[in-house]
C-alpha positions in Angstrom: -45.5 -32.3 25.0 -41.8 -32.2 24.7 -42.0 -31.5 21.0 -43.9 -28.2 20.6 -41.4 -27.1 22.9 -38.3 -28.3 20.5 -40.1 -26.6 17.5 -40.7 -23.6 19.4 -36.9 -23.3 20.5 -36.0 -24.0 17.2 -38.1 -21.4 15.7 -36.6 -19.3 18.0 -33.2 -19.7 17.4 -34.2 -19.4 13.6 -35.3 -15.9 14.2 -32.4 -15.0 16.8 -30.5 -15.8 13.4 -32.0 -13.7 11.0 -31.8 -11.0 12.9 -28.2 -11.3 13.7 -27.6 -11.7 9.8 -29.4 -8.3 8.8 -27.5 -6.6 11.4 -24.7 -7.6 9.9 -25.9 -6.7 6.4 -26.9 -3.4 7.9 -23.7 -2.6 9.7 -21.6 -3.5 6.8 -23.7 -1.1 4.3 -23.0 1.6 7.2 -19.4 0.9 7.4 -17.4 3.6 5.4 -15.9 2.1 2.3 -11.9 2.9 1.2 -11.9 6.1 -1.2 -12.7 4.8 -4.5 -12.8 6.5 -8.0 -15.8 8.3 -9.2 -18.1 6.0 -10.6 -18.4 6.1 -14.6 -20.4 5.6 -17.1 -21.4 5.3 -20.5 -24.2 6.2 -23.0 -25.8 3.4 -25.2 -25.7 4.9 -28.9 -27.3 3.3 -32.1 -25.0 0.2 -33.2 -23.0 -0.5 -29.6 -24.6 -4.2 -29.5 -25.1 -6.0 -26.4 -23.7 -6.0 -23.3 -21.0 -8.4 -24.5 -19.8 -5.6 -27.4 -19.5 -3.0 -24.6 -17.9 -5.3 -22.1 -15.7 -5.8 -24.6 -14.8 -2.4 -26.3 -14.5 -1.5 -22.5 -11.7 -4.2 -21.6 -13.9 -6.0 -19.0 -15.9 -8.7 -18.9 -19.7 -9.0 -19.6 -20.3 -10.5 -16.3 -18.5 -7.3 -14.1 -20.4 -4.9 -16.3 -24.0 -7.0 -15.3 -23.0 -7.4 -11.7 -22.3 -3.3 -12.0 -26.1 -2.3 -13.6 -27.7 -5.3 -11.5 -28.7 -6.4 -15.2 -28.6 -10.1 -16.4 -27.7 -11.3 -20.2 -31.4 -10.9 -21.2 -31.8 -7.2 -19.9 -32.3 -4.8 -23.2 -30.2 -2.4 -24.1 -31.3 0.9 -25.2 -30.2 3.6 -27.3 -29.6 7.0 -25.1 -29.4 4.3 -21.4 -26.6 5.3 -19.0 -25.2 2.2 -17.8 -22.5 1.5 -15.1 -19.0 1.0 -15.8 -17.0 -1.1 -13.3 -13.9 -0.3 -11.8 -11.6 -2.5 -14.2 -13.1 -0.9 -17.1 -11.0 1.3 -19.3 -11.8 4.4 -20.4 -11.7 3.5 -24.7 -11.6 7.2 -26.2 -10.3 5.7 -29.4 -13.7 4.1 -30.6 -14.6 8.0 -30.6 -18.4 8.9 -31.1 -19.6 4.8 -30.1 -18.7 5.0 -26.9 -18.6 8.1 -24.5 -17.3 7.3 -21.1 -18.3 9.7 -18.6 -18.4 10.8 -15.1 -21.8 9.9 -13.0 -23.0 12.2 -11.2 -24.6 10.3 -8.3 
């Protein structure tokens, strides 16, 4: 008998747990977040390439840019997509018409 009752304290406590963790997931979603710049972002055009090439002409790396469009390595690219820039991203006016940095508008 004494070992439904450990299981059943120990299911317990794994449920005291999980709801301590998404209250802390919910309060720090909640929690107001340090003025940050405007997010940007950028239009895919014909002959960009992949994520890499845009990662690139953007002065980040490919895996900030995927962590910013919740995207992974196989995720297509299409012409005329919006995708995320993240903050360490430059704004690269000089490859003119290729790549068009903008403002979101979220």
């Amino acid at each position: 008998m004494e070992r439904p009752r450990v299981a059943h304290i120990v299911a317990i406590a794994a449920v005291v747990a999980a709801s301590a963790f998404v209250a802390e997931t919910a309060s720090a979603k909640a929690a107001p977040t340090a003025k940050s710049a405007p997010a940007r972002s950028c239009v895919v055009r014909a002959g960009d390439g992949g994520w890499f090439q845009l990662a690139k002409a953007h002065g980040t790396s490919m895996q900030h840019l995927l962590a910013v469009n919740h995207a992974t390595a196989a995720t297509p690219l299409k012409t005329g997509q919006h995708i995320r820039l993240p903050a360490d991203a430059r704004d690269d006016h000089a490859r003119g018409a290729a790549l068009h940095p903008t403002t979101a508008k979220h």
